[in-house]
VOGU-3710 file (C-alpha; in Angstrom, 3 decimals, decimal comma):
1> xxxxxxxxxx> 75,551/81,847/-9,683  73,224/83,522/-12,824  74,564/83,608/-15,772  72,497/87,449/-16,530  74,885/90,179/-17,410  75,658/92,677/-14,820  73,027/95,847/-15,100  73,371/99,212/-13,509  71,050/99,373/-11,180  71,585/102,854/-10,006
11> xxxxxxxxxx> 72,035/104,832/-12,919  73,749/107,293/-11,110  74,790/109,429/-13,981  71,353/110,091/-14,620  68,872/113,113/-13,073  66,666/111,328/-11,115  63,517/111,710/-13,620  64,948/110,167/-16,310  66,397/107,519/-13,804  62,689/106,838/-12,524
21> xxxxxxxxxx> 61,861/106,764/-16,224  64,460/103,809/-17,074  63,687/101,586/-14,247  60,054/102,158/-15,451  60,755/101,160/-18,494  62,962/98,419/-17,384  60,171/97,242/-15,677  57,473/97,493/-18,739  60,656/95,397/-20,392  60,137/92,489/-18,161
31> xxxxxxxxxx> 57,120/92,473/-17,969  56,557/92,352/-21,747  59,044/90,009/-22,459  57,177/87,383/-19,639  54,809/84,181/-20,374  53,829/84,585/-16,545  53,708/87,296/-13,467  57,058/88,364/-12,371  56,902/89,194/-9,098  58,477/92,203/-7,087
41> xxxxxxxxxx> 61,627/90,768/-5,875  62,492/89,917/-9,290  61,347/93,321/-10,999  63,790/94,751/-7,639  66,559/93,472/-9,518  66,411/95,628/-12,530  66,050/99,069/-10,252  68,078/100,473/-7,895  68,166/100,432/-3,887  66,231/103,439/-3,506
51> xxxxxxxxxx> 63,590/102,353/-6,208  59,719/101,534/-4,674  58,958/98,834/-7,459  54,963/99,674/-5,950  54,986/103,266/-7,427  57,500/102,260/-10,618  54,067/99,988/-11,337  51,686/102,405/-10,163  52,908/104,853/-12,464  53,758/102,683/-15,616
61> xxxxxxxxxx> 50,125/101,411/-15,167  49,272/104,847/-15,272  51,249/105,655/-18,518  49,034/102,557/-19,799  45,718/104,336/-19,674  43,788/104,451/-22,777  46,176/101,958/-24,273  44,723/98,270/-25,543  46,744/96,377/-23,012  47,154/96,902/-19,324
71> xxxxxxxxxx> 49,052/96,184/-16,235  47,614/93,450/-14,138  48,466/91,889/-10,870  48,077/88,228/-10,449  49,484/85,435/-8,752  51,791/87,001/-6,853  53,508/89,430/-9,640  52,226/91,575/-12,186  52,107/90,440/-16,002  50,397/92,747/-19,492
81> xxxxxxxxxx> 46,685/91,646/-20,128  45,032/93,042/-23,318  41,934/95,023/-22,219  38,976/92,696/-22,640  36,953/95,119/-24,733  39,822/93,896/-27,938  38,927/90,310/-27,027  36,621/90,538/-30,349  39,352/91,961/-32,803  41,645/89,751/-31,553
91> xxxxxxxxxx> 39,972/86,836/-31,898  38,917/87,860/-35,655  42,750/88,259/-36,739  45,331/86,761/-34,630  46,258/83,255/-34,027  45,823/82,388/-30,359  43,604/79,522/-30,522  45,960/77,431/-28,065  45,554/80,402/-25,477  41,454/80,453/-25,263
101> xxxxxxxxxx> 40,235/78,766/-22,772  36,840/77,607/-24,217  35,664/76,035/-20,898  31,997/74,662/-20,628  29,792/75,813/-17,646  30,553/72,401/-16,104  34,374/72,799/-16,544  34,574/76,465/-14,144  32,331/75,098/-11,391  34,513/71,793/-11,422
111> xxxxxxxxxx> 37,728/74,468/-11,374  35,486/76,371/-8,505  35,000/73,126/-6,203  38,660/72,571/-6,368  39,676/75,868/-6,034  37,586/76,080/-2,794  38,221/72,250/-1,202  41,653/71,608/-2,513  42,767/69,796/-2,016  40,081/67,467/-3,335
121> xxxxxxxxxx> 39,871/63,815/-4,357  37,472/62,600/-7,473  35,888/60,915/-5,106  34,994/64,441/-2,801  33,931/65,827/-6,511  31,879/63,352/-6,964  29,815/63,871/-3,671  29,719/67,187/-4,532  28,292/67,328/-7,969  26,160/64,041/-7,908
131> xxxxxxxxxx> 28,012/62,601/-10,367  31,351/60,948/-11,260  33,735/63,222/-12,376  35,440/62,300/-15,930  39,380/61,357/-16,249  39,163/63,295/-19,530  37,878/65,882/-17,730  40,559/66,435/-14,721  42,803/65,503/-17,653  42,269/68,360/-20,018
141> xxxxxxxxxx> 41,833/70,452/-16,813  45,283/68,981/-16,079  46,607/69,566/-19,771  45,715/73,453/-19,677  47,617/73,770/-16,156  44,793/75,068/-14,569  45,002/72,215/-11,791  47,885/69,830/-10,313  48,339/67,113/-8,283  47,991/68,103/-4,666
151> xxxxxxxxxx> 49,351/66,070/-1,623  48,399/62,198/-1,282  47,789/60,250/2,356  51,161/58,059/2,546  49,265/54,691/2,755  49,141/52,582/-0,025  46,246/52,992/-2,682  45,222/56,561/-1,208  43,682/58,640/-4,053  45,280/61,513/-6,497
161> xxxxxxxxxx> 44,057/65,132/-4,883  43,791/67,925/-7,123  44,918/71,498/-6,607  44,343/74,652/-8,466  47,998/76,278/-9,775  49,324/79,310/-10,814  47,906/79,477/-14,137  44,454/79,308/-12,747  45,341/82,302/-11,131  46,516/83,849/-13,833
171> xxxxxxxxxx> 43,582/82,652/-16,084  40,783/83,779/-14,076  42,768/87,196/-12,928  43,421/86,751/-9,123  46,248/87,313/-6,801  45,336/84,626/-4,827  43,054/82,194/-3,755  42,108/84,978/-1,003  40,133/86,949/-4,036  37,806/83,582/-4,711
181> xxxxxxxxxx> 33,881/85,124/-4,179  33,382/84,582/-0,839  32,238/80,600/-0,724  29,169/81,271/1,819  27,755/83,682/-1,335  27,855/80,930/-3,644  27,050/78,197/-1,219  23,585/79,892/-1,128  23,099/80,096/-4,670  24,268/76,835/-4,974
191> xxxxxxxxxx> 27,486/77,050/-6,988  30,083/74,962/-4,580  28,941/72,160/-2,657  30,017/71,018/0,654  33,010/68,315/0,157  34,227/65,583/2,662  37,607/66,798/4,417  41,112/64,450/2,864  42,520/62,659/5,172  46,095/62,457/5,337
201> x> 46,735/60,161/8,444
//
């Protein structure tokens, strides 16, 4: 059992725009109060049967328009992104130095083979990039949450496989893995190698 409070849903006393206006701005609540992407069954919660929680976000990212932030939908739910044309003021005043990324070239197309052979041993990066692959690499990779540990073959001594997680989603703006560039694209310029398949027998 949760320990929230109880909300009215419904709002029944109200007309129904001012209703639709509340669970919008229930919604824009949430959503600014949240680290990560909330996703529609839990933004459901805070609107009533009736509500579409597609067109309460349709039209709150319409009220958004012109503002400096904006509604964004990744990894499965929908979270506030500033607009990337304040990145510059931002970064002249505020503190977020533990939320910049600051990845090298080498870093995103180590974060790209993963993302499109996870799940992927050291060993499969390695054939892919020519090169052995860091521990302080995978581990600051690691650190940021931008990859996990993925599933390991059951016999003893099998390698660590890494995964891409839900804050690479959220870091590089997709819904899912489904909005990657498609990988035949980049195979041709030569941006993600072929990798050996894991096996797990």
């Amino acid at each position: 059992m949760s320990d929230a409070p109880e909300i009215d849903t419904e709002l029944a006393d109200l007309p129904p725009e001012l209703r639709w206006r509340e669970w919008m701005r229930r919604i824009e609540a949430v959503l600014f109060a949240s680290a990560a992407p909330v996703a529609r069954e839990d933004l459901a919660r805070v609107v009533g049967q009736g509500a579409s929680v597609d067109l309460l976000v349709a039209d709150l990212a319409a009220d958004l328009e012109g503002r400096a932030f904006e509604l964004v939908q990744v990894a499965g739910g929908w979270l506030f992104r500033t607009r990337p044309a304040y990145a510059p003021a931002i970064r002249a005043v505020a503190n977020v130095g533990d939320q910049l990324l600051d990845l090298s070239e080498f870093d995103v197309a180590v974060l790209a083979a993963v993302a499109y052979h996870q799940p992927i041993t050291r060993d499969g990066l390695k054939d892919i990039f020519g090169k052995d692959i860091s521990r302080d690499l995978i581990g600051r990779l690691h650190a940021r949450g931008l990859i996990g540990t993925g599933p390991r073959s059951p016999r003893r001594g099998a390698p660590y496989t890494f995964v891409t997680t839900e804050q690479f989603l959220v870091a590089f703006g997709l819904e899912s893995l489904r909005d990657l560039p498609d990988r035949e694209q980049l195979l041709d310029a030569g941006g993600v190698g072929e990798a050996p398949q894991v096996d797990f027998g």
